[in-house]
mmCIF file as Biopython writes it, N, C-alpha, C and O atoms, coordinates in Angstrom:
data_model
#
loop_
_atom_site.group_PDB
_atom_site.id
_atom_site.type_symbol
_atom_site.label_atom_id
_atom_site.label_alt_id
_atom_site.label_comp_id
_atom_site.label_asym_id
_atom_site.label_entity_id
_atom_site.label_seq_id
_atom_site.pdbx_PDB_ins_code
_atom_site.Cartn_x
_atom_site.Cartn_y
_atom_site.Cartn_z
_atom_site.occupancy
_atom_site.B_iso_or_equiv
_atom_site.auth_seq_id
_atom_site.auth_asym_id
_atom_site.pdbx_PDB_model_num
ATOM 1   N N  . UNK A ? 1  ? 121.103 116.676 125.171 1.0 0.0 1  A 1 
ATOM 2   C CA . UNK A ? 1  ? 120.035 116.867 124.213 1.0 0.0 1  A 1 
ATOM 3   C C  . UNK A ? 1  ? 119.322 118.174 124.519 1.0 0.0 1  A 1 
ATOM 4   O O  . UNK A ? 1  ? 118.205 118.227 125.033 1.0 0.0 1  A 1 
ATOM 5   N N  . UNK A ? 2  ? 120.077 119.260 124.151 1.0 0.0 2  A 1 
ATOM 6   C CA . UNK A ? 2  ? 119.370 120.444 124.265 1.0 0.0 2  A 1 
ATOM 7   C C  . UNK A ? 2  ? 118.726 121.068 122.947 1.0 0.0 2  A 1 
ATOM 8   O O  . UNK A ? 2  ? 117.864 121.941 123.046 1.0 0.0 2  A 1 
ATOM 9   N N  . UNK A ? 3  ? 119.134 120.631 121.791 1.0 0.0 3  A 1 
ATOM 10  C CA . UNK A ? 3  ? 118.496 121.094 120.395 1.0 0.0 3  A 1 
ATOM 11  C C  . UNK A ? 3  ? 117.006 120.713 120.549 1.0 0.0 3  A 1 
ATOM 12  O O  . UNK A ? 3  ? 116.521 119.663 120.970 1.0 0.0 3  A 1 
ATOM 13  N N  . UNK A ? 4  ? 116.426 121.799 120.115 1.0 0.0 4  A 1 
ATOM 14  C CA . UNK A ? 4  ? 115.023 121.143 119.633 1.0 0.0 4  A 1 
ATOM 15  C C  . UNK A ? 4  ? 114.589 119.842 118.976 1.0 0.0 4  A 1 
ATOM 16  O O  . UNK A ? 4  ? 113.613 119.209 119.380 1.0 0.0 4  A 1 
ATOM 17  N N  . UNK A ? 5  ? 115.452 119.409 117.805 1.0 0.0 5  A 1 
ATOM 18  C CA . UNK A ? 5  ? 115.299 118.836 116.778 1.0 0.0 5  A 1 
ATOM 19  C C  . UNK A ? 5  ? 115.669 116.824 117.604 1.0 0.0 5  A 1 
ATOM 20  O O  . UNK A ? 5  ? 115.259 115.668 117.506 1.0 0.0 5  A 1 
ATOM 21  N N  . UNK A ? 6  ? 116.904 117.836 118.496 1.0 0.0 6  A 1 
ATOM 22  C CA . UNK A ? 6  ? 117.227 116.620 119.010 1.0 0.0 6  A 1 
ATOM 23  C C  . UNK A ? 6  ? 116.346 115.306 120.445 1.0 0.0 6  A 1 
ATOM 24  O O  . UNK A ? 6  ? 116.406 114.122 120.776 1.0 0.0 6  A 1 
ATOM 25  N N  . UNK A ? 7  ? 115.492 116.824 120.898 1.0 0.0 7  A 1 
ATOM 26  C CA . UNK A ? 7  ? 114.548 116.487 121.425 1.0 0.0 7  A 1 
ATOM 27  C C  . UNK A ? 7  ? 113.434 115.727 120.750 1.0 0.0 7  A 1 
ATOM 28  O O  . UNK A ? 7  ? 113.165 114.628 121.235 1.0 0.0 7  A 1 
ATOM 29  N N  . UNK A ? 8  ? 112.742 116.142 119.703 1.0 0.0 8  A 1 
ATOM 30  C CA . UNK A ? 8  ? 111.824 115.985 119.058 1.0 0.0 8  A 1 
ATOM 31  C C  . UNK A ? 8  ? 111.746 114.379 118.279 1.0 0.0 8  A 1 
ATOM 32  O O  . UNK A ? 8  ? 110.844 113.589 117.999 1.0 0.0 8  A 1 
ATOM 33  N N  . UNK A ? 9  ? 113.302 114.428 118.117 1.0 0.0 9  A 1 
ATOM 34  C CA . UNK A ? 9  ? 113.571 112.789 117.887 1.0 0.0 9  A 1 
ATOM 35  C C  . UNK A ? 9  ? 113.839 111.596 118.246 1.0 0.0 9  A 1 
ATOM 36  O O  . UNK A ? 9  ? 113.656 110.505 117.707 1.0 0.0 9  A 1 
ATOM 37  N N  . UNK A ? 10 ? 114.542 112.093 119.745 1.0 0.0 10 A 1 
ATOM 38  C CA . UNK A ? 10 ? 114.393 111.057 120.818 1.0 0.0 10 A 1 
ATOM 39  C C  . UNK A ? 10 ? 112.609 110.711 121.448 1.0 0.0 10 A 1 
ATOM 40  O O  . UNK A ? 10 ? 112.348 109.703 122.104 1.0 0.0 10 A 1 
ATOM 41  N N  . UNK A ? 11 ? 111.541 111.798 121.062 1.0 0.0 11 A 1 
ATOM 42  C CA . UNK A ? 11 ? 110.396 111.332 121.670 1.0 0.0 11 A 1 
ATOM 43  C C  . UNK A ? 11 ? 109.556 110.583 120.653 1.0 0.0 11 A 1 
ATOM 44  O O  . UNK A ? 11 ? 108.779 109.658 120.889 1.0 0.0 11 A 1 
ATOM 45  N N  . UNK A ? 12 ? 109.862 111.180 119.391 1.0 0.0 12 A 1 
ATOM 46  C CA . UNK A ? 12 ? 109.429 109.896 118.384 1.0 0.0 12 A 1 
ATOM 47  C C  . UNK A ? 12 ? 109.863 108.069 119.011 1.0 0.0 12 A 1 
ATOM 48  O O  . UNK A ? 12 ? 109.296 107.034 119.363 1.0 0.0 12 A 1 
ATOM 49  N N  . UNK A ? 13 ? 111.279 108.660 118.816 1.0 0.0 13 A 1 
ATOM 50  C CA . UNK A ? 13 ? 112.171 106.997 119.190 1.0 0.0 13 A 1 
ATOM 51  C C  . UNK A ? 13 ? 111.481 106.435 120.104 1.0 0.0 13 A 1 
ATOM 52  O O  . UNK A ? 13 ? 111.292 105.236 119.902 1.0 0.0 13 A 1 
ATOM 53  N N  . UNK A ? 14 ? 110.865 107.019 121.391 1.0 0.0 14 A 1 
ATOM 54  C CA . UNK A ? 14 ? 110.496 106.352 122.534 1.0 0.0 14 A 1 
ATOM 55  C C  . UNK A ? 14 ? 109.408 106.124 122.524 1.0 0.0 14 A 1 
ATOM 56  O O  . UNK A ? 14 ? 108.935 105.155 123.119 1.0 0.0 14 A 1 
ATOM 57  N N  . UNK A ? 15 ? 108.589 107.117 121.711 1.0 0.0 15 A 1 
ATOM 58  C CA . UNK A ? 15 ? 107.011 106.701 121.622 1.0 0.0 15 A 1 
ATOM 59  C C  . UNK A ? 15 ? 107.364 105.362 120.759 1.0 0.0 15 A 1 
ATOM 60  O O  . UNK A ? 15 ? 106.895 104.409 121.382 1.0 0.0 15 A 1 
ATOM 61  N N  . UNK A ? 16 ? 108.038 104.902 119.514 1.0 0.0 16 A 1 
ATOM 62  C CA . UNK A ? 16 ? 108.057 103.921 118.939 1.0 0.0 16 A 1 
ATOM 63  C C  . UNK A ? 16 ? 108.453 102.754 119.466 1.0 0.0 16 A 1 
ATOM 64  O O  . UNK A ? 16 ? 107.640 101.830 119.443 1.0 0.0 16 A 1 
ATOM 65  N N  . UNK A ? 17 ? 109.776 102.536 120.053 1.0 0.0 17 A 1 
ATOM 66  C CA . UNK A ? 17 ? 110.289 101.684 121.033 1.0 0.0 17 A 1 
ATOM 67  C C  . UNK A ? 17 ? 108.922 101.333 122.024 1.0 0.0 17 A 1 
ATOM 68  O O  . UNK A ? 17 ? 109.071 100.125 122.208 1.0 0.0 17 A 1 
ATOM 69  N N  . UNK A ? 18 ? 107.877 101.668 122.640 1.0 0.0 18 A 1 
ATOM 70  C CA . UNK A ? 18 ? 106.777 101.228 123.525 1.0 0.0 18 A 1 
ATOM 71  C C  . UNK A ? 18 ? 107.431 99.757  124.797 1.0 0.0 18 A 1 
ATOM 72  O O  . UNK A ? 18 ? 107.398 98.534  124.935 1.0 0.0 18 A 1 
ATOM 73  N N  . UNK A ? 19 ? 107.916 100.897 125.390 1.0 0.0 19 A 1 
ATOM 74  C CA . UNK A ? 19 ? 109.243 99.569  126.022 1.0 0.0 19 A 1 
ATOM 75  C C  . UNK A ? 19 ? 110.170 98.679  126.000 1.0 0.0 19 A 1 
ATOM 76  O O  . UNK A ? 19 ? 110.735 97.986  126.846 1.0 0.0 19 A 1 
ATOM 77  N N  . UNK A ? 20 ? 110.266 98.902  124.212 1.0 0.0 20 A 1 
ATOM 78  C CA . UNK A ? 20 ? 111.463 97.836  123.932 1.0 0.0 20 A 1 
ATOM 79  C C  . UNK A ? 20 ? 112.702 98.357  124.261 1.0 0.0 20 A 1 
ATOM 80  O O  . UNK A ? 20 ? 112.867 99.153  125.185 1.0 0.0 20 A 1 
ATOM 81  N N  . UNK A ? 21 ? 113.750 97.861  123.403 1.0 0.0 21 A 1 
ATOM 82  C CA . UNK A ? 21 ? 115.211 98.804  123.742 1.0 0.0 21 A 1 
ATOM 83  C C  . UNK A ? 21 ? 115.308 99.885  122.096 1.0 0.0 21 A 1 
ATOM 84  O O  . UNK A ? 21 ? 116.135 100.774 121.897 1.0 0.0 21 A 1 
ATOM 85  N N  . UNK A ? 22 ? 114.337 99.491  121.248 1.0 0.0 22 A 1 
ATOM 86  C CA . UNK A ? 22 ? 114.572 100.072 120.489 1.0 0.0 22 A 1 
ATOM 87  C C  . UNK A ? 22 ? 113.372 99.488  119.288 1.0 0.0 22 A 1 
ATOM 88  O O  . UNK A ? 22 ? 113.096 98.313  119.045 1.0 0.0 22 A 1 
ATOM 89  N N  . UNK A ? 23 ? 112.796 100.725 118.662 1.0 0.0 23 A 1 
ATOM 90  C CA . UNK A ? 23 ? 111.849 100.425 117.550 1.0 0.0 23 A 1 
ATOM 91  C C  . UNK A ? 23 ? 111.842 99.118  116.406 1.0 0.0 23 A 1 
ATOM 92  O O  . UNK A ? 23 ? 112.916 98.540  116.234 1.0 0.0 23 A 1 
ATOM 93  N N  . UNK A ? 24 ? 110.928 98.771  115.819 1.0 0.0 24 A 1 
ATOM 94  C CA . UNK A ? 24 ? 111.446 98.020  114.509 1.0 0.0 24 A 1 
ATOM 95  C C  . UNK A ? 24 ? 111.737 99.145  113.913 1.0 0.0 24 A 1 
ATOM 96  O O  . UNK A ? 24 ? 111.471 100.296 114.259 1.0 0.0 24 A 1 
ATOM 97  N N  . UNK A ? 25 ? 112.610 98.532  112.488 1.0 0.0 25 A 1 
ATOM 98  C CA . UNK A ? 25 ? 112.626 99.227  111.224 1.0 0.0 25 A 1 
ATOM 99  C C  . UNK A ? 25 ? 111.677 99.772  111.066 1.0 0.0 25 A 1 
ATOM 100 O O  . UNK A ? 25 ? 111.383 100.961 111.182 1.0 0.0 25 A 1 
ATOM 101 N N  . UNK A ? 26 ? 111.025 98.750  110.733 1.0 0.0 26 A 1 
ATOM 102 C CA . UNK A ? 26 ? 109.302 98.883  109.876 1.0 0.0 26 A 1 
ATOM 103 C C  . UNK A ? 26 ? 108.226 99.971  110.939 1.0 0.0 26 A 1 
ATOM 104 O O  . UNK A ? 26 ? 107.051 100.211 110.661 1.0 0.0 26 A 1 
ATOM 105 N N  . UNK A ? 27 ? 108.805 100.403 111.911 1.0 0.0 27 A 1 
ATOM 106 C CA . UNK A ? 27 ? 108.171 101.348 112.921 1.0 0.0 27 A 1 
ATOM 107 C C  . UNK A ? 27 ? 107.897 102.718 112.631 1.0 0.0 27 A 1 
ATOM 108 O O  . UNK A ? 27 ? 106.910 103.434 112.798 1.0 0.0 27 A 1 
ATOM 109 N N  . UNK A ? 28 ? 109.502 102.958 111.957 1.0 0.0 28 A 1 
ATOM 110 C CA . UNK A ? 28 ? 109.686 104.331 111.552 1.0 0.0 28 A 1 
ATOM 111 C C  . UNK A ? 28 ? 109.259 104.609 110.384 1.0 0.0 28 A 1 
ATOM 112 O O  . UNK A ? 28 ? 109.402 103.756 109.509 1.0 0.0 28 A 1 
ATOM 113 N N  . UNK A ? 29 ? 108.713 105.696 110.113 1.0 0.0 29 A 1 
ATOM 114 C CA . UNK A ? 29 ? 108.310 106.389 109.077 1.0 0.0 29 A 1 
ATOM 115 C C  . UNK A ? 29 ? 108.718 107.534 108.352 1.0 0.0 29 A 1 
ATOM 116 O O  . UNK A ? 29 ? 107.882 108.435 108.416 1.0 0.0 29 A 1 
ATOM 117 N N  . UNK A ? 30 ? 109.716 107.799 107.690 1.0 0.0 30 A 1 
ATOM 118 C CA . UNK A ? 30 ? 110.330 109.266 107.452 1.0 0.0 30 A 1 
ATOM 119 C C  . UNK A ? 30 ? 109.474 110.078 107.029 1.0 0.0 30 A 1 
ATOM 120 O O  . UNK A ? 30 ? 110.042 111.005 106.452 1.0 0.0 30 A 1 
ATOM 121 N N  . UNK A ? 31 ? 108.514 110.168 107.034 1.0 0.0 31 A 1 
ATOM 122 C CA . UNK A ? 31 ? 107.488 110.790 106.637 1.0 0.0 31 A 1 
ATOM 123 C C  . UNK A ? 31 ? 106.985 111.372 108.122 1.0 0.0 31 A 1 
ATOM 124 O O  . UNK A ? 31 ? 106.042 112.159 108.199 1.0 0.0 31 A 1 
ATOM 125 N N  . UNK A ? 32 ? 107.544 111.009 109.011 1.0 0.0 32 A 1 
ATOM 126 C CA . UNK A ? 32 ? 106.873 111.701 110.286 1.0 0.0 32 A 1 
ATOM 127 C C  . UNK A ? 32 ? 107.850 112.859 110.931 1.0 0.0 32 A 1 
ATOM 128 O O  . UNK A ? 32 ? 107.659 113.663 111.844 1.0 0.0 32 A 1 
ATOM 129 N N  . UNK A ? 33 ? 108.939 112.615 110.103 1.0 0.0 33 A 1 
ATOM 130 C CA . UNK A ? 33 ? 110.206 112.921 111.130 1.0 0.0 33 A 1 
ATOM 131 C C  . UNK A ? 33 ? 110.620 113.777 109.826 1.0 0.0 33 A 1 
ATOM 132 O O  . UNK A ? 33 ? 111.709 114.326 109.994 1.0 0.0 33 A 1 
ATOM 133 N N  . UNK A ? 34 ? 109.974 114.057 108.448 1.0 0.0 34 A 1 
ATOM 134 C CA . UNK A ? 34 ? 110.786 114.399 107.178 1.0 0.0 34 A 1 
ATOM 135 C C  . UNK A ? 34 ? 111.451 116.053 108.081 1.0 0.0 34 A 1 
ATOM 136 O O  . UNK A ? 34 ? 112.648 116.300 107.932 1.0 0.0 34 A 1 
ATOM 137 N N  . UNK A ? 35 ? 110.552 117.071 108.974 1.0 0.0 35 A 1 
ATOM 138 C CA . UNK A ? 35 ? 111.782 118.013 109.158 1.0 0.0 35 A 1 
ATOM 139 C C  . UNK A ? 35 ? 113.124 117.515 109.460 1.0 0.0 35 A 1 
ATOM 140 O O  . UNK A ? 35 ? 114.038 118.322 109.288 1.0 0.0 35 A 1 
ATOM 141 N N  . UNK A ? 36 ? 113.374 116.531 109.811 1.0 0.0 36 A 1 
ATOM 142 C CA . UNK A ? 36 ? 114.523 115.853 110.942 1.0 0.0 36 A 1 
ATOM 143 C C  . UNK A ? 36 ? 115.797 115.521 109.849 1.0 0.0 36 A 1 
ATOM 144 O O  . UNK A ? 36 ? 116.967 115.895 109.933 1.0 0.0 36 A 1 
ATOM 145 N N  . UNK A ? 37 ? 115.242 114.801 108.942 1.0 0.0 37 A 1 
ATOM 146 C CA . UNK A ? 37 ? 115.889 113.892 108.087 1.0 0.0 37 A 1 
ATOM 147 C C  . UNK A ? 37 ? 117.133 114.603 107.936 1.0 0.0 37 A 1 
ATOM 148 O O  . UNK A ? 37 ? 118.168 113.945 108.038 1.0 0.0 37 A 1 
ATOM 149 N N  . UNK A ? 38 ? 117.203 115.907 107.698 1.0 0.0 38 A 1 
ATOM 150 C CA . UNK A ? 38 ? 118.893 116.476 106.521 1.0 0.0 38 A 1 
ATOM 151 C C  . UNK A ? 38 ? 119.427 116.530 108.111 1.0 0.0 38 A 1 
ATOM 152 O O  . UNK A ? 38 ? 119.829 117.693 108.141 1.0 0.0 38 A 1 
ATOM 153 N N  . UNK A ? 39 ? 119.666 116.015 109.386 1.0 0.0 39 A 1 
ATOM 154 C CA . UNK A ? 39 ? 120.223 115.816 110.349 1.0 0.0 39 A 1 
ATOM 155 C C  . UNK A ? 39 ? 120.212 115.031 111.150 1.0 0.0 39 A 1 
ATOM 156 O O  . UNK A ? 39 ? 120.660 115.274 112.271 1.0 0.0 39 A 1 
ATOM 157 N N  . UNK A ? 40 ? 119.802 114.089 110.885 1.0 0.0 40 A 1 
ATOM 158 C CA . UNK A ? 40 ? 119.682 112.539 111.173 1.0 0.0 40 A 1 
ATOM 159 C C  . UNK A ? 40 ? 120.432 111.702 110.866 1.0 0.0 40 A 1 
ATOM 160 O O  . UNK A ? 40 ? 120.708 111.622 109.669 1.0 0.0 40 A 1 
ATOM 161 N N  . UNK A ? 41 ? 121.005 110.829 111.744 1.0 0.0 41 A 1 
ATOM 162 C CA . UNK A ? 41 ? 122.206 109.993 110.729 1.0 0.0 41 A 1 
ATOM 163 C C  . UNK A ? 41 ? 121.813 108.911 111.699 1.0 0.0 41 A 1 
ATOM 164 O O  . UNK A ? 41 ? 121.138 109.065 112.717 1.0 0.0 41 A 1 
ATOM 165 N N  . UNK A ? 42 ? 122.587 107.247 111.012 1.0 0.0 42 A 1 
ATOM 166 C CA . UNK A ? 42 ? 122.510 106.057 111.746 1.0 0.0 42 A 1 
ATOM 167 C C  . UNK A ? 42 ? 123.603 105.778 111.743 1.0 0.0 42 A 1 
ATOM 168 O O  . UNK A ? 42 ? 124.287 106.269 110.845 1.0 0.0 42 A 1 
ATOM 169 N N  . UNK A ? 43 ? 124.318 104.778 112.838 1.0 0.0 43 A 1 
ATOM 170 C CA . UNK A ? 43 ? 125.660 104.799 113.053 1.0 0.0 43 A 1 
ATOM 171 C C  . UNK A ? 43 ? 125.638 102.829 113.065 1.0 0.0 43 A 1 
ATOM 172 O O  . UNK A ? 43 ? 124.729 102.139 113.525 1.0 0.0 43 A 1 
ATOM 173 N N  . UNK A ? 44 ? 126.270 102.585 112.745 1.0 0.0 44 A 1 
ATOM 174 C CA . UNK A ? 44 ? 126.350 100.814 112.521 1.0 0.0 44 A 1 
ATOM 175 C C  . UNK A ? 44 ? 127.406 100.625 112.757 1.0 0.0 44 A 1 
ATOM 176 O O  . UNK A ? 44 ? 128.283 101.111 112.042 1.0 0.0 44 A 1 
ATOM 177 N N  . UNK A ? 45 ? 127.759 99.711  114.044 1.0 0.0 45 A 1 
ATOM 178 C CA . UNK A ? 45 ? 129.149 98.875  114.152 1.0 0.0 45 A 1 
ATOM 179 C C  . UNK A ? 45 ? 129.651 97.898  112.914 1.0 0.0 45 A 1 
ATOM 180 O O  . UNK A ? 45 ? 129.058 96.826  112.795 1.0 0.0 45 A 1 
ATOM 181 N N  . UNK A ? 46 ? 130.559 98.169  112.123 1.0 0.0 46 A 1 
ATOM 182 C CA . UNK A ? 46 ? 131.567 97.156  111.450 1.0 0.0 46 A 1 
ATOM 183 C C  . UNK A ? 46 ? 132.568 96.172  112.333 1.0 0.0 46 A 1 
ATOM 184 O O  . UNK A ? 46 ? 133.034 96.246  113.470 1.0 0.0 46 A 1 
ATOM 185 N N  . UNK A ? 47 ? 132.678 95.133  111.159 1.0 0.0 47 A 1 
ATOM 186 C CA . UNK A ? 47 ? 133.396 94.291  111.861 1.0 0.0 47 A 1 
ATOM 187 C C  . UNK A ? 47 ? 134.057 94.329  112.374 1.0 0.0 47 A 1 
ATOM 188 O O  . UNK A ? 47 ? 134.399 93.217  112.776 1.0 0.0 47 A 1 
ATOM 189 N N  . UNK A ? 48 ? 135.019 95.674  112.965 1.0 0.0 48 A 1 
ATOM 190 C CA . UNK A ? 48 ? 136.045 95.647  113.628 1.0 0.0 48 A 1 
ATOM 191 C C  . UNK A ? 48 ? 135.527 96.363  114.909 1.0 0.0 48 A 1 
ATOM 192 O O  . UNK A ? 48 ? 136.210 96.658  115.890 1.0 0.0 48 A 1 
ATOM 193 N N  . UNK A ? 49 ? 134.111 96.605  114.714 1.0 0.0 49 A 1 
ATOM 194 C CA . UNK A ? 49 ? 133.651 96.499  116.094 1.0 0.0 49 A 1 
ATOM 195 C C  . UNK A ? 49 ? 133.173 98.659  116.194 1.0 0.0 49 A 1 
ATOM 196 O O  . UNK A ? 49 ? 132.333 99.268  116.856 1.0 0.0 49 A 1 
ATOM 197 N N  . UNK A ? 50 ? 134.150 99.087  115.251 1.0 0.0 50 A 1 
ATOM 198 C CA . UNK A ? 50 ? 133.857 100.880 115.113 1.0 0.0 50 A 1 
ATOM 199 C C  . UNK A ? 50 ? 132.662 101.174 114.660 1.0 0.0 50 A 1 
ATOM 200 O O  . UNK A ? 50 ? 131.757 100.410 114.325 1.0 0.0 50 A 1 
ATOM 201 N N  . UNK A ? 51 ? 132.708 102.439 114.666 1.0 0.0 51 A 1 
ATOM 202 C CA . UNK A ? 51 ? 130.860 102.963 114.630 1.0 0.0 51 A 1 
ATOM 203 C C  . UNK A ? 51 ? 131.284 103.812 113.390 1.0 0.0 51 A 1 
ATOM 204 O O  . UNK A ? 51 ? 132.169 104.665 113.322 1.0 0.0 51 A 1 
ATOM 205 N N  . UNK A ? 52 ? 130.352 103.322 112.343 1.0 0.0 52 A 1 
ATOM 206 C CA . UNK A ? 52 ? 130.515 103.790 110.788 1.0 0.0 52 A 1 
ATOM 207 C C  . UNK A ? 52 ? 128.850 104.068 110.405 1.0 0.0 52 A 1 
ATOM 208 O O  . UNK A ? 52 ? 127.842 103.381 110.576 1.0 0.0 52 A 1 
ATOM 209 N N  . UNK A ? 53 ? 129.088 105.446 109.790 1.0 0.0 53 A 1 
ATOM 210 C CA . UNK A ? 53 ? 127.393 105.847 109.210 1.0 0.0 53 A 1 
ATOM 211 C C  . UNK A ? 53 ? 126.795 105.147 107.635 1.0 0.0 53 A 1 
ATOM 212 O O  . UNK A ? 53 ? 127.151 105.101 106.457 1.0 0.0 53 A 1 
ATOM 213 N N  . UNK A ? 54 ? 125.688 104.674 108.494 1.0 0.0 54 A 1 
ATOM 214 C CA . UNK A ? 54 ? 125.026 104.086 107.812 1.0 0.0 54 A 1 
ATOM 215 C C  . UNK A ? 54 ? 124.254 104.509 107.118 1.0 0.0 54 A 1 
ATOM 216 O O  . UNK A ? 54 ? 123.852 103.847 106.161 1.0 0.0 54 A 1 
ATOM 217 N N  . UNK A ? 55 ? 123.693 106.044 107.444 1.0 0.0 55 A 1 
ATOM 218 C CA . UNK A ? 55 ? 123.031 107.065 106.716 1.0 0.0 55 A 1 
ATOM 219 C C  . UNK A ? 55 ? 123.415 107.911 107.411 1.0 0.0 55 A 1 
ATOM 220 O O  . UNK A ? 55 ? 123.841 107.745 108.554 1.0 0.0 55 A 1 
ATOM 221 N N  . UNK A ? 56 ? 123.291 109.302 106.621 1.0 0.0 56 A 1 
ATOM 222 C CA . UNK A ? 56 ? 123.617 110.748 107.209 1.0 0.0 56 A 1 
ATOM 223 C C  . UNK A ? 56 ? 122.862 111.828 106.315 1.0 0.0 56 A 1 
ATOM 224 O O  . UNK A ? 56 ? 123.095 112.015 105.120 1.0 0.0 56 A 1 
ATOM 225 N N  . UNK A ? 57 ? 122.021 112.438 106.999 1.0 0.0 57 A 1 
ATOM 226 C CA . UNK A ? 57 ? 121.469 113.608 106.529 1.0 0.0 57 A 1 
ATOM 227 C C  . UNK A ? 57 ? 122.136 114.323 105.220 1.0 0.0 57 A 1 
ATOM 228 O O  . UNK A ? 57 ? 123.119 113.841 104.657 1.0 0.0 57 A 1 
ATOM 229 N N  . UNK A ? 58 ? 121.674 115.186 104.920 1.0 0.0 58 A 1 
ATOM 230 C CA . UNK A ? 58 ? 122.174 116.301 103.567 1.0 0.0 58 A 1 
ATOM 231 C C  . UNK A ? 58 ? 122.647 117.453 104.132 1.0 0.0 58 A 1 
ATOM 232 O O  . UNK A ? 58 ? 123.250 118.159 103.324 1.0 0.0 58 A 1 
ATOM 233 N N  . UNK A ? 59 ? 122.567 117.949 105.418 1.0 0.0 59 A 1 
ATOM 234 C CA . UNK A ? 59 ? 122.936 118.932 106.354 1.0 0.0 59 A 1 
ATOM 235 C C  . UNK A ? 59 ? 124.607 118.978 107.029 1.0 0.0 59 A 1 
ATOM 236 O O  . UNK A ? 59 ? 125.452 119.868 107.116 1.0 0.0 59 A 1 
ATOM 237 N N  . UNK A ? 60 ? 124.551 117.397 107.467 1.0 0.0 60 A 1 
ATOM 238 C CA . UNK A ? 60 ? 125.225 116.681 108.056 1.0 0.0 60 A 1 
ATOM 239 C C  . UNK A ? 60 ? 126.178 116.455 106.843 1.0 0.0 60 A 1 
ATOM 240 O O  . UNK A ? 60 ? 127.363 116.668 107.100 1.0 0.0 60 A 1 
ATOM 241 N N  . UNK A ? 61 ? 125.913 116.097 105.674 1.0 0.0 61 A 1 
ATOM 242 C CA . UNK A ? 61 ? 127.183 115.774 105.032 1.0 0.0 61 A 1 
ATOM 243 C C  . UNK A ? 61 ? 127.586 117.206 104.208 1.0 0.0 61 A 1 
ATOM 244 O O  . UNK A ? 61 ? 128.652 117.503 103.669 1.0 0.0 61 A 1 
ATOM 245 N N  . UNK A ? 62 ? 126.573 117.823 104.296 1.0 0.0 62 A 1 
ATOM 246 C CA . UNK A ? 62 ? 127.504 119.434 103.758 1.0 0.0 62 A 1 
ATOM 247 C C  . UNK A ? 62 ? 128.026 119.725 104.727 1.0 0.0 62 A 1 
ATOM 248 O O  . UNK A ? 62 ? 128.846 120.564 104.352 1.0 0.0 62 A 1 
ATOM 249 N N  . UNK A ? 63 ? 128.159 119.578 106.064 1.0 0.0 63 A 1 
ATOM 250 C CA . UNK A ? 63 ? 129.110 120.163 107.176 1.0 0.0 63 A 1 
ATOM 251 C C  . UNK A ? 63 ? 130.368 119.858 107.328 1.0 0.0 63 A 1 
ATOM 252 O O  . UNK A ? 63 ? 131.259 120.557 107.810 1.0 0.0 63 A 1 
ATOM 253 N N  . UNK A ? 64 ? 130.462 118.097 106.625 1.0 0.0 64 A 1 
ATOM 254 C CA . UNK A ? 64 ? 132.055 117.533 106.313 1.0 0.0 64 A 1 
ATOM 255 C C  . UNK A ? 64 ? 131.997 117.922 104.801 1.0 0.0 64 A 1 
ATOM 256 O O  . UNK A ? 64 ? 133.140 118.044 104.361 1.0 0.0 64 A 1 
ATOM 257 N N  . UNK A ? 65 ? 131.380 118.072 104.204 1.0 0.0 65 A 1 
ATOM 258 C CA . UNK A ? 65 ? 131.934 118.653 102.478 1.0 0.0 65 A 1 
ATOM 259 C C  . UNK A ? 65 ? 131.762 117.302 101.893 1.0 0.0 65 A 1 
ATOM 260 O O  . UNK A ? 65 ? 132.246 117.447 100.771 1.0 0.0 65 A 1 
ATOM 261 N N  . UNK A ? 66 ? 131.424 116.272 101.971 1.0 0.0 66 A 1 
ATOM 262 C CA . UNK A ? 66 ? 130.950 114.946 101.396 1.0 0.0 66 A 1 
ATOM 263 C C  . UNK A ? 66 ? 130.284 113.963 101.834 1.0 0.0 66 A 1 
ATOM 264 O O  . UNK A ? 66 ? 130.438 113.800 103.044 1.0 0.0 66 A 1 
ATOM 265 N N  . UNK A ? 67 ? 129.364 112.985 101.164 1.0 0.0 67 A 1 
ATOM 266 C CA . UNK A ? 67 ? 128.581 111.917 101.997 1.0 0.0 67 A 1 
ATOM 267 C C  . UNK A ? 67 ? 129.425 111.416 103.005 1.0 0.0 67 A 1 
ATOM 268 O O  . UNK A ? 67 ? 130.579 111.845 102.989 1.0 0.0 67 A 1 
ATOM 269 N N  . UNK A ? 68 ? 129.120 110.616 103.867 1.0 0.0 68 A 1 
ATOM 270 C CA . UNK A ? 68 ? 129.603 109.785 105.066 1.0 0.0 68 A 1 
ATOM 271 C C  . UNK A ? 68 ? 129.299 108.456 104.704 1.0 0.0 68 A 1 
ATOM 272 O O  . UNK A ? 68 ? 130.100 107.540 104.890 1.0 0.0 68 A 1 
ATOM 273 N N  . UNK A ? 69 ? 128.117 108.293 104.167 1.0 0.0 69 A 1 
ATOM 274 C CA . UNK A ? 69 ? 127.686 106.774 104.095 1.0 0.0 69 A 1 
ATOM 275 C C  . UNK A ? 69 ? 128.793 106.248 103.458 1.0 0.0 69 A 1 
ATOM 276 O O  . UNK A ? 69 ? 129.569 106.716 102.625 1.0 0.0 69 A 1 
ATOM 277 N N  . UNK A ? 70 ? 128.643 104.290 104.481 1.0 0.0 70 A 1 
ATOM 278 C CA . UNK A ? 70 ? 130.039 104.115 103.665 1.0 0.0 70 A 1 
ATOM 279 C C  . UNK A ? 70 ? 129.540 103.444 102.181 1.0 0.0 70 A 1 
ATOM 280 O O  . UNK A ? 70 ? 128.451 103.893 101.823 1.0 0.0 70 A 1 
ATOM 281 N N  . UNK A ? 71 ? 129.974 102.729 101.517 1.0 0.0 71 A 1 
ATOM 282 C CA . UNK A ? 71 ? 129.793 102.151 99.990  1.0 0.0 71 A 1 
ATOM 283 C C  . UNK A ? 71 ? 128.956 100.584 100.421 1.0 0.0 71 A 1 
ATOM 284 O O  . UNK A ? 71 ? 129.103 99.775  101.337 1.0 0.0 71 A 1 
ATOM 285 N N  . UNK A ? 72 ? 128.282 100.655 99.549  1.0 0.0 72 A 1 
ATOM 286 C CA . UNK A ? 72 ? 127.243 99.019  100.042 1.0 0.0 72 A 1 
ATOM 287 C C  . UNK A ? 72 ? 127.470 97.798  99.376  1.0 0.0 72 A 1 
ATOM 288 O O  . UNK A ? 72 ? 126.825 96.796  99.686  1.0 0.0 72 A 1 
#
């Protein structure tokens, strides 16, 4: 974690988490983090156990040339 950005979002995460292993939902606010967002992504295990994005920035998916998220 040498990016700025990447810094900046792990100390949100931890200020939110307040000793848990990890924030609620309802914790986060994209409104705090909106520089962050077009490079932010969430990664969700599927049933077969792989790590599939659950959201992905606008940054992030112009870098592969299309969304990532999978279909809901």
């Amino acid at each position: 974690m040498k990016q700025h950005g990447s810094i900046e979002l792990f100390q949100y995460w931890d200020r939110l988490r307040d000793n848990r292993q990890a924030p609620k939902r309802t914790d986060i606010e994209p409104a705090d983090i909106k520089s962050l967002l077009a490079d932010t992504f969430i990664l969700e295990k599927d049933g077969r156990g792989e790590a599939v994005f659950r959201l992905a920035g606008t940054r992030l998916c112009a870098v592969f040339g299309r969304a990532l998220e999978r279909d809901s």
